[in-house]
Backbone bond lengths (Angstrom), bond angles and torsions (degrees), N, CA, C in turn:
res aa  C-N    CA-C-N  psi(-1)  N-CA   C-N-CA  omega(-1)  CA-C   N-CA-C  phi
1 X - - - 1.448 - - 1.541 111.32 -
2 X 1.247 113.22 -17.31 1.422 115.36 -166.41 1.681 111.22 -83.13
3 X 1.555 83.65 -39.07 2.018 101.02 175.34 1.550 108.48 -57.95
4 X 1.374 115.77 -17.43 1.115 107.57 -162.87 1.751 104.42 -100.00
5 X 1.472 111.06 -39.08 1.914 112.60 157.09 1.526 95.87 -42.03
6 X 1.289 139.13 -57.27 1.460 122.29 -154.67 1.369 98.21 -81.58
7 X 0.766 121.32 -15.22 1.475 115.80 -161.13 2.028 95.75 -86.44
8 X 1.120 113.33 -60.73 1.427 119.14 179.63 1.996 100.69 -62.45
9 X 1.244 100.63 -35.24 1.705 86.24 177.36 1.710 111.60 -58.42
10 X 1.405 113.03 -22.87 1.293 91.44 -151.92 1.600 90.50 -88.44
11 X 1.751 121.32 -36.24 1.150 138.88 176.10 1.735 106.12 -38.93
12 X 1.301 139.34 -45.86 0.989 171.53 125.57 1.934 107.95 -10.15
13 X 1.565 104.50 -82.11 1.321 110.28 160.85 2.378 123.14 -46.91
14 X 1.286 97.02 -9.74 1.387 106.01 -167.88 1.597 98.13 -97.66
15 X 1.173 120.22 -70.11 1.699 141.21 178.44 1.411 99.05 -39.48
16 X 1.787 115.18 -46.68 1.415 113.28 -173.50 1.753 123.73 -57.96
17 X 1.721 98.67 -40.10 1.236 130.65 -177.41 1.663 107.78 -60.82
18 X 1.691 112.65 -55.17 1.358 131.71 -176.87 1.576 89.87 -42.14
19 X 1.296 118.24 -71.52 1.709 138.87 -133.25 1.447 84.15 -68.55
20 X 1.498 126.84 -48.62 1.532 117.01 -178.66 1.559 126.60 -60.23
21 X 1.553 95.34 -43.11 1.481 84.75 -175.03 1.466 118.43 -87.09
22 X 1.499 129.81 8.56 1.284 149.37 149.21 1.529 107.53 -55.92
23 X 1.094 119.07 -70.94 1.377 124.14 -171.43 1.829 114.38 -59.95
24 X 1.682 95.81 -33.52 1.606 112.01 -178.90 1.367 91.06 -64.65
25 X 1.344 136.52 -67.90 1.277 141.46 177.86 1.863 102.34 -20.40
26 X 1.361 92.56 -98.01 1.698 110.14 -179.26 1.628 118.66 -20.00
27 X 1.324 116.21 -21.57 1.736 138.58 177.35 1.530 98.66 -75.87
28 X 1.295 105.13 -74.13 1.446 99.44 -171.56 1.702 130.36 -112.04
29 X 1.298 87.05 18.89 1.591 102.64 166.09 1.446 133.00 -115.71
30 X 0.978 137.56 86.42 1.474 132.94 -175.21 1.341 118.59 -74.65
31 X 1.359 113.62 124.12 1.764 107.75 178.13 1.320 122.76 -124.18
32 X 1.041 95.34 133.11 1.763 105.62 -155.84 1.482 101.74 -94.50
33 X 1.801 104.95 162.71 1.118 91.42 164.08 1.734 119.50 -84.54
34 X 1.458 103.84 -145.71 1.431 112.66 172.29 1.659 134.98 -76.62
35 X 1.026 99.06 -22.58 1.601 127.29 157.71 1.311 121.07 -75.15
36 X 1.560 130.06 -53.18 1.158 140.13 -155.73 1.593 92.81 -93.65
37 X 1.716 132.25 -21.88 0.840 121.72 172.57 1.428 119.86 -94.01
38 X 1.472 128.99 0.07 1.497 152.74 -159.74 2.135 88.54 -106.75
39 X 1.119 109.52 -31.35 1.362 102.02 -173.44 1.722 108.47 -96.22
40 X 1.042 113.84 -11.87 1.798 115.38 -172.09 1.810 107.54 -121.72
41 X 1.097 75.38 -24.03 2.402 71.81 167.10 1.062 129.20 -59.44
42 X 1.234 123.32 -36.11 1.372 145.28 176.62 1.782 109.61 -50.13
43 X 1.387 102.76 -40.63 1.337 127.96 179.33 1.834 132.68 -85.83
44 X 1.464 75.12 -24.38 2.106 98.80 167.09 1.094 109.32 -92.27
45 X 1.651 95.43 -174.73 1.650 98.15 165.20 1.878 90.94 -118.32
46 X 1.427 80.07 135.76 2.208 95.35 -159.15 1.755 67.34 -81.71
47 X 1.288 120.74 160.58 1.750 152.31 161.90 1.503 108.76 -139.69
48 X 1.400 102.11 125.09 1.519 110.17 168.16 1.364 97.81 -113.06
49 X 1.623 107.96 128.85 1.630 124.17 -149.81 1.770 101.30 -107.04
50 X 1.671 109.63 1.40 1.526 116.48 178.88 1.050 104.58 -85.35
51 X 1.554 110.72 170.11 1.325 124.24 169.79 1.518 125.65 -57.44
52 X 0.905 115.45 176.04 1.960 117.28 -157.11 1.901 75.43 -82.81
53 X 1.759 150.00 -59.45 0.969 131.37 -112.52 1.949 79.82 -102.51
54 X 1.633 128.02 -40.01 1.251 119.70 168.35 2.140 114.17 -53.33
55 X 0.983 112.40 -23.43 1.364 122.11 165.87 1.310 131.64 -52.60
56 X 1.667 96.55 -61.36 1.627 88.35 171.04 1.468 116.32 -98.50
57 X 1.397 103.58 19.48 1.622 99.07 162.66 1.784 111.65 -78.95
58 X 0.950 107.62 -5.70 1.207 126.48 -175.74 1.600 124.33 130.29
59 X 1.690 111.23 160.99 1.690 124.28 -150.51 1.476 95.42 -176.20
60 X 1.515 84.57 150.11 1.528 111.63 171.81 1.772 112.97 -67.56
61 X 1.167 103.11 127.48 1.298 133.20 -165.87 1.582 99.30 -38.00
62 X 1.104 162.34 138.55 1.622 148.60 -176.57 1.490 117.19 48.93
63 X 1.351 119.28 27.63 1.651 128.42 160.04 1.374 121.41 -64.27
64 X 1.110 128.75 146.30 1.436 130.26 168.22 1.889 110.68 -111.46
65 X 1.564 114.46 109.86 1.409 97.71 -171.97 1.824 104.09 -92.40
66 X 1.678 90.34 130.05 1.769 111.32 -176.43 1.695 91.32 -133.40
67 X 1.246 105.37 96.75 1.809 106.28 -174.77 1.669 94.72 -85.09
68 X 1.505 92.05 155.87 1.428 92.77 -158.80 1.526 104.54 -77.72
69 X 1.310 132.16 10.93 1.284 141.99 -160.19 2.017 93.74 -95.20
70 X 1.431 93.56 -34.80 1.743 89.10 177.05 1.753 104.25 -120.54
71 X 1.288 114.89 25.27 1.736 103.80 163.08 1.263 93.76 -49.46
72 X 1.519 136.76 -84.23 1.633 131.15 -146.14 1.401 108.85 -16.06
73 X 2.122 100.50 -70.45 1.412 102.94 175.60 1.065 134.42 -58.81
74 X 1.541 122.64 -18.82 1.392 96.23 -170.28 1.782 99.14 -117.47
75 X 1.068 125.79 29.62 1.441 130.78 154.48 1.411 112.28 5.32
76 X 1.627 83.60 -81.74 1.957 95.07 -172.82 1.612 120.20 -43.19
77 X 1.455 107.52 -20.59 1.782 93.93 -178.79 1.248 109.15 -94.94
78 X 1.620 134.57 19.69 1.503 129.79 141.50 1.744 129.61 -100.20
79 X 1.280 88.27 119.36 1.493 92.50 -179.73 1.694 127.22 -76.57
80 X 1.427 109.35 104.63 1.263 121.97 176.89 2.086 123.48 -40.96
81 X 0.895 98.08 -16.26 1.362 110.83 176.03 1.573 118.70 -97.49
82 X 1.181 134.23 -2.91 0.897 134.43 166.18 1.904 123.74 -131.40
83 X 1.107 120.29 161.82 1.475 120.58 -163.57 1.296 93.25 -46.24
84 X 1.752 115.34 170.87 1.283 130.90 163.61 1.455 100.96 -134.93
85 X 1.547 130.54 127.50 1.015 135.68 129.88 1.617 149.11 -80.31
86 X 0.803 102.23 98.62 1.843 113.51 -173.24 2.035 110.65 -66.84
87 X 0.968 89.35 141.13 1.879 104.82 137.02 1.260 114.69 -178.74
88 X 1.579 108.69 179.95 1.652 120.32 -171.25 1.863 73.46 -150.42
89 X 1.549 78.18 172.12 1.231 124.31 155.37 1.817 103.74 -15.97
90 X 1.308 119.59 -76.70 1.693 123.41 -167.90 1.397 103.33 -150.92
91 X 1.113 125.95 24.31 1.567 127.06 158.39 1.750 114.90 96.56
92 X 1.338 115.55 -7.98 1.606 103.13 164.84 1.337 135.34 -107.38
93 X 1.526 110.40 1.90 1.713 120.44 155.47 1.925 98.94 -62.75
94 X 1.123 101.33 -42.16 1.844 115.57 -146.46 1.673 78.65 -74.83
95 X 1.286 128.28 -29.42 1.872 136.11 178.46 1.664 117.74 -45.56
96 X 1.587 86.59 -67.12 1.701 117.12 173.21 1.775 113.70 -62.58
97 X 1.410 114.54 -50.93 1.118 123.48 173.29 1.871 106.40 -47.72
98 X 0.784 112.19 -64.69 1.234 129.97 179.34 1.958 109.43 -46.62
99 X 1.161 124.76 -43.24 1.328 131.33 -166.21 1.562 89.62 -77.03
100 X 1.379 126.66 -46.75 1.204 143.83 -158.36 1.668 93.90 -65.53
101 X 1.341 119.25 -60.83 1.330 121.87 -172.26 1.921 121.67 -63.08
102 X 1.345 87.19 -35.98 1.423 100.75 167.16 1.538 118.05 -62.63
103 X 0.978 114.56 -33.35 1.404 123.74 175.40 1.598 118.70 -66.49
104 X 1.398 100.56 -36.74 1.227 109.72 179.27 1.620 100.24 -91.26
105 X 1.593 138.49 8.44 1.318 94.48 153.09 2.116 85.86 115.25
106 X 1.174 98.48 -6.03 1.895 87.25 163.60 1.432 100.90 -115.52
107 X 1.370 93.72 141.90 1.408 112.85 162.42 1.145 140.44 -71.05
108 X 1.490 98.26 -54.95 1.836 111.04 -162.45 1.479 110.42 -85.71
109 X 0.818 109.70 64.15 1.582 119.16 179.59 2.014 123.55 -86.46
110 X 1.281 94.12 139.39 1.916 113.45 -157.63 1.103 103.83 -124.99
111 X 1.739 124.57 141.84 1.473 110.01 155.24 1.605 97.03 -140.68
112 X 1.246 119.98 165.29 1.269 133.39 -161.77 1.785 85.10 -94.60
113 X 1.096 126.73 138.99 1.497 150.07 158.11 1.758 112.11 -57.34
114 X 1.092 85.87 119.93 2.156 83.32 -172.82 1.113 107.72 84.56
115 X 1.292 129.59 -24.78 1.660 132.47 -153.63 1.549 107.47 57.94
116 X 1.513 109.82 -150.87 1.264 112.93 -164.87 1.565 110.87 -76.17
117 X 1.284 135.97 -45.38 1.258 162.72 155.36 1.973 94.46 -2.80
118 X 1.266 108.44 -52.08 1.416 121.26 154.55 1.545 140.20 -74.25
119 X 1.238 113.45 -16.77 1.114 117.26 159.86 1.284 127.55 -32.03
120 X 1.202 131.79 156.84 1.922 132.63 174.53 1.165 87.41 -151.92
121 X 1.192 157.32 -49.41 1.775 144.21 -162.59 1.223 97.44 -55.74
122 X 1.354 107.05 168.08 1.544 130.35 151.83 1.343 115.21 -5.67
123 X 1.676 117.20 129.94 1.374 110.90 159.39 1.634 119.00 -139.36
124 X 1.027 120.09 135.03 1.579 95.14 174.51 1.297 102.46 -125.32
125 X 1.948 97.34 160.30 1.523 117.48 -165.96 1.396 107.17 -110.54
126 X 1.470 121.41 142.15 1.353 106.23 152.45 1.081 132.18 -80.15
């Protein structure tokens, strides 16, 4: 009976965790749709937050790929003063990416809706 208090505490301790960093998200992440993000990219710096090999399978037309596996390192090539637009794959790398940047001190933070998987604009391949 006892395995089973720990067992629901932690189930309990998990849902609690989920619900925060959802809501933490929704604070400092805005996600646009496909339009609303087709009209303000142009004006950011667009980041594709996948890996280099989902990248050159294809990317948004003027992307910069910073996979979220090396944000830490490569920090310095986003500029805190101006918008940031995110995506991944379907929108929860582009989530984490995002908490990470906020932390460090940017604000204006974007993510594309669906992520790329939704995309219809322009794409180019290598």
């Amino acid at each position: 009976m006892e395995s089973l208090y720990i067992l629901l505490g932690v189930l309990v301790a998990i849902i609690l965790y989920s619900t925060y960093t959802y809501f933490r998200q929704k604070r400092i992440l805005k996600t646009l749709t496909e339009e609303e993000f087709k009209s303000g990219y142009r004006k950011a710096q667009l980041i594709d937050i996948r890996e280099q090999r989902e990248f050159e399978g294809g990317h948004i037309l003027g992307a910069r790929n910073i996979p979220l596996s090396q944000l830490k390192m490569r920090m310095g090539e986003i500029r805190p003063d101006k918008p940031v637009y995110l995506y991944c794959q379907n929108g929860m790398r582009s989530g984490r990416a995002a908490q990470f940047l906020h932390k460090k001190g940017v604000q204006d933070l974007y993510q594309l809706k669906g992520g790329f998987k939704k995309w219809t604009g322009r794409v180019k391949k290598k």
